[in-house]
Each structure stands twice: as structure tokens, then as C-alpha cells.
C-alpha positions as CSV (number, residue, x, y, z in Angstrom):
1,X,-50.7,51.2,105.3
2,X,-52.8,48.7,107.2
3,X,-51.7,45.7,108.8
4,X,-54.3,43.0,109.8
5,X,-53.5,40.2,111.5
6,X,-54.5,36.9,110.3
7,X,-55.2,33.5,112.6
8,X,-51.5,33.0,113.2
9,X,-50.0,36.2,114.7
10,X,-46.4,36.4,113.1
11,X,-47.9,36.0,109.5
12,X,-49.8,39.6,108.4
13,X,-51.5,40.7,105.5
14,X,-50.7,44.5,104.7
15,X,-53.1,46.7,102.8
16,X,-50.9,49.5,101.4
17,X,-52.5,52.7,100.9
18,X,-53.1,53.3,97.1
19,X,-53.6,56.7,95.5
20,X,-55.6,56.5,92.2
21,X,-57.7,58.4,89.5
22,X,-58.3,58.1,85.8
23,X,-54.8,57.8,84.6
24,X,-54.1,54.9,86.9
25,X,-52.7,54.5,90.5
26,X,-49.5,54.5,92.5
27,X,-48.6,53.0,95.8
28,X,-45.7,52.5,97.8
29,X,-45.1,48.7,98.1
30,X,-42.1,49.0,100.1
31,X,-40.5,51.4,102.6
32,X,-38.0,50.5,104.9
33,X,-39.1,53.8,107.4
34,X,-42.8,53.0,107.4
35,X,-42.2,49.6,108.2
36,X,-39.7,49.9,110.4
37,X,-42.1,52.8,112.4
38,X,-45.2,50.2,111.9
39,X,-42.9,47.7,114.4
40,X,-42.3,45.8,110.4
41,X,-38.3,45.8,110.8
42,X,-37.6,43.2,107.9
43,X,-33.9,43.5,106.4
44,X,-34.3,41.9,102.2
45,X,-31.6,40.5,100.2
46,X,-33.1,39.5,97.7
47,X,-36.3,40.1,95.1
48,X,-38.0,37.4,93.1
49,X,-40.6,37.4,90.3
50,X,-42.5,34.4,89.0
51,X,-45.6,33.9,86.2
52,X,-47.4,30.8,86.4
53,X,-50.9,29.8,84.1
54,X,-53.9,29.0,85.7
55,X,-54.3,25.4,87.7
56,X,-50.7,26.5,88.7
57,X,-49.8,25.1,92.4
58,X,-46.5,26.3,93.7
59,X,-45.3,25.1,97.2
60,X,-45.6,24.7,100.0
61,X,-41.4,25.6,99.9
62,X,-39.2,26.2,103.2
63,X,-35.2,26.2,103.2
64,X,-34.5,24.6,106.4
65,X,-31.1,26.3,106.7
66,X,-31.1,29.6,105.5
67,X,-34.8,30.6,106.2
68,X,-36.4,33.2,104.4
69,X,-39.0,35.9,105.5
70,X,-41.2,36.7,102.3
71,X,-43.0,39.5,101.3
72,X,-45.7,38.5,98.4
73,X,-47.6,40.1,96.0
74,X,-49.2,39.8,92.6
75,X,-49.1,42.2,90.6
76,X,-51.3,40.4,87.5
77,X,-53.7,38.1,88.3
78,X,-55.3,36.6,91.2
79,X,-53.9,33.6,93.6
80,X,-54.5,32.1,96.8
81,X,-51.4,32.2,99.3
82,X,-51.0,29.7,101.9
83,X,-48.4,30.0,105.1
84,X,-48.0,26.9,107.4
85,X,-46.0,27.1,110.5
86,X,-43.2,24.4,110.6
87,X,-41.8,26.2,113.8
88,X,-42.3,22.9,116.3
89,X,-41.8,25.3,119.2
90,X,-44.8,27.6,118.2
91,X,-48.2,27.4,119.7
92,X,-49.3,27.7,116.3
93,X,-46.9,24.6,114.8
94,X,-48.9,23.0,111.8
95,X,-51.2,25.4,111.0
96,X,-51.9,27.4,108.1
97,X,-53.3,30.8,107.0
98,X,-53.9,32.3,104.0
99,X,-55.5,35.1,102.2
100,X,-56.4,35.7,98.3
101,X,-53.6,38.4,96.8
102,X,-54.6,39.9,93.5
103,X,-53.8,42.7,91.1
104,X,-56.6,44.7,92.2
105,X,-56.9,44.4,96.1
106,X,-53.5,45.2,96.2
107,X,-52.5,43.4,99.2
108,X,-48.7,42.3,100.6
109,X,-48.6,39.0,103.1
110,X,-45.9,38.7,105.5
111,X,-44.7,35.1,105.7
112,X,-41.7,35.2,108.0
113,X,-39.0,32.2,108.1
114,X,-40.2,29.2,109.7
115,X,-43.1,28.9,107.5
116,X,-43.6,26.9,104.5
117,X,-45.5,28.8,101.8
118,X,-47.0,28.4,98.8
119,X,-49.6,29.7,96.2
120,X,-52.3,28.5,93.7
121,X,-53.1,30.4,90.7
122,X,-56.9,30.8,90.3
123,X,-56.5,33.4,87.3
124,X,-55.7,32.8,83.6
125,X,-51.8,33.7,84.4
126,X,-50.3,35.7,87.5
127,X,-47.4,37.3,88.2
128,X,-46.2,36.8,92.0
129,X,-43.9,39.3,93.3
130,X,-41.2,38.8,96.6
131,X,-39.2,40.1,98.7
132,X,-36.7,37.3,100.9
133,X,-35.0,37.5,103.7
134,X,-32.1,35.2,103.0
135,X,-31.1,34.3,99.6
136,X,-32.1,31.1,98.0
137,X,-30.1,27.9,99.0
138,X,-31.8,25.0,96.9
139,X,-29.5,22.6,98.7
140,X,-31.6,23.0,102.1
141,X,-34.8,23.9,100.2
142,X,-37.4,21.5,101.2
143,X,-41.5,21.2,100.7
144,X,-44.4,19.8,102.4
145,X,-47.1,18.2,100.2
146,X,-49.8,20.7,99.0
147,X,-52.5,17.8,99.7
148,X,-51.7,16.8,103.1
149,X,-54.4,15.4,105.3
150,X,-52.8,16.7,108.0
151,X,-53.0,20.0,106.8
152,X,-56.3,19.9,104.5
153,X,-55.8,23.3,103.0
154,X,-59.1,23.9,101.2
155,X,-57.3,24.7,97.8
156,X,-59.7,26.6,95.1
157,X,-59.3,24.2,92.2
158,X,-60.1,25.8,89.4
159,X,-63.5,23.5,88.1
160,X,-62.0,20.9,90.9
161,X,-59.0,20.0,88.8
162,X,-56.0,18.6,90.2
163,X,-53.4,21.6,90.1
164,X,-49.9,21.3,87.9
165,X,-47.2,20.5,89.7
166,X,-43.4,20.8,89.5
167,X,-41.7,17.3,89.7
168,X,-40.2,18.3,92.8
169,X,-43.2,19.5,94.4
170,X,-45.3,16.1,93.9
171,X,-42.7,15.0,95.7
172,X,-43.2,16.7,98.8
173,X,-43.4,15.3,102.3
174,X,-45.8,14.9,104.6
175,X,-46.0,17.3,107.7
176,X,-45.1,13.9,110.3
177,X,-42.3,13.2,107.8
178,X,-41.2,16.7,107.0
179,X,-38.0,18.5,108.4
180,X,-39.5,21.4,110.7
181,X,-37.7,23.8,112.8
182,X,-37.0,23.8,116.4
């Protein structure tokens, strides 16, 4: 597999290797020994699969207790996958990466606790594939707004329409606001 680091250094995007022909392709999309060997030493309790339509915006979701590392991927369809760093002690506190996953690059990001993440479906549907970390604790579950100034994530609206949201989501806070980690 390849890792390649992206602007914040503890957030990755891995490129596993895929073996195809003309009946299909195969890849390993988990290995605890090749990730442990590739200094990757990420212990999951939990796996999560979601499908969401088009115009779709999910996030950006943190549990402030509980934290969860996540390991994405789609598996139909084609989003765009934020990560902000809500770790106040980082040099990298408030800023955000992210990286296009689809069904045909194949890629796995590595969004490791402290991070608020979230994703925007550009496709006609995707399914979004994860490995956590911790298990899922909605009572310390928070979210930072997907539209916050502070942030200005460059979201690829679909024809520049304002994405669906859950109820919860419109409500999230603003970074100054937000609850962040030490």
C-alpha cells in the first residue's frame, strides 16, 4: 500500500494496492500486520456503513469523550472528505484537509481522534465505508458547522446548491464556540 501524507501530518490518505483484470478486482482494505509494519498501529472496535443521495452533507462530527480514529472509504460513488483538527494543542488546530474518496480510486483516509470529519456526496448516491476507534457515544457526540467562515472549506456543491442537512447538523457550532480538545 501507499501512504501519502496530506497538509496536516497525523491525517493520511492510503492507496491500497489493487489487483485487477476482466472479471473484476480485489484488494486488501484492511490488515492489521501491514499496517502495523507500515508504523499504521490502529486497534478498531467498531465498523460503520452509510448511503446517502447526492447534495448529501454529513458532518463535520467529533465525540468529545470517547474519540474515534476513522478509517473511510466509499465503496459506490464519489464524495469529498473533510478532516479538521479540533486538537487546541496541535500546531495544526483549525485546520482542515481533505481528499476526494471514490469507488474507483480506491482510496482509505486516516482521520485519527481529535478531528472532526465529515463528507459531501458529489455522486448520484454513495456508500461510505468505516472503521472507528471507539464505539459511538451520541451523548458526547458533537459537530462544528459545515459552513463556517472560520474554516471556509471549499465544498463542491453540486450546481452550487446548498447541501441537505440532518437537523442536528444545521445546528452545529461554530469553531470559537465549539468544544475542542486539549
Amino acid at each position: 500500500m501507499k501512504i501519502i501524507p496530506t497538509t496536516i501530518p497525523d491525517v493520511l490518505i492510503i492507496e491500497p494496492k489493487v489487483f485487477g483484470d476482466e472479471r473484476g478486482f480485489f484488494m486488501e482494505t484492511w490488515n492489521q500486520q501491514t499496517f502495523t509494519e507500515a508504523g499504521l498501529d490502529f486497534k478498531f472496535v467498531q465498523d460503520n456503513h452509510s448511503r446517502s443521495r447526492q447534495g448529501i452533507l454529513r458532518g463535520l462530527h467529533y465525540q468529545i469523550k470517547n474519540p474515534q480514529g476513522k478509517l473511510v472509504r466509499v465503496t459506490q460513488g464519489c464524495v469529498y472528505d473533510v478532516a479538521v483538527d479540533l486538537r487546541r494543542s496541535s500546531p495544526t488546530f483549525g485546520q482542515w484537509t481533505a481528499v476526494e474518496l471514490s469507488a474507483e480510486n480506491h482510496r482509505l483516509f486516516w482521520v485519527p481522534p481529535g478531528f472532526a470529519h465529515g463528507f459531501y456526496v458529489m455522486s448520484e448516491s454513495a456508500d461510505f465505508q468505516y472503521k472507528c476507534t471507539n464505539l459511538y457515544a451520541p451523548e458526547h457526540e458533537r459537530c462544528v458547522r459545515w459552513n463556517d467562515p472560520n474554516l471556509n472549506i471549499p465544498w463542491p456543491l453540486v450546481q452550487g446548491e446548498a447541501p441537505q442537512l440532518s437537523a442536528k447538523d444545521a445546528l452545529g457550532a461554530l469553531l470559537p464556540e465549539a468544544e475542542v480538545f486539549a
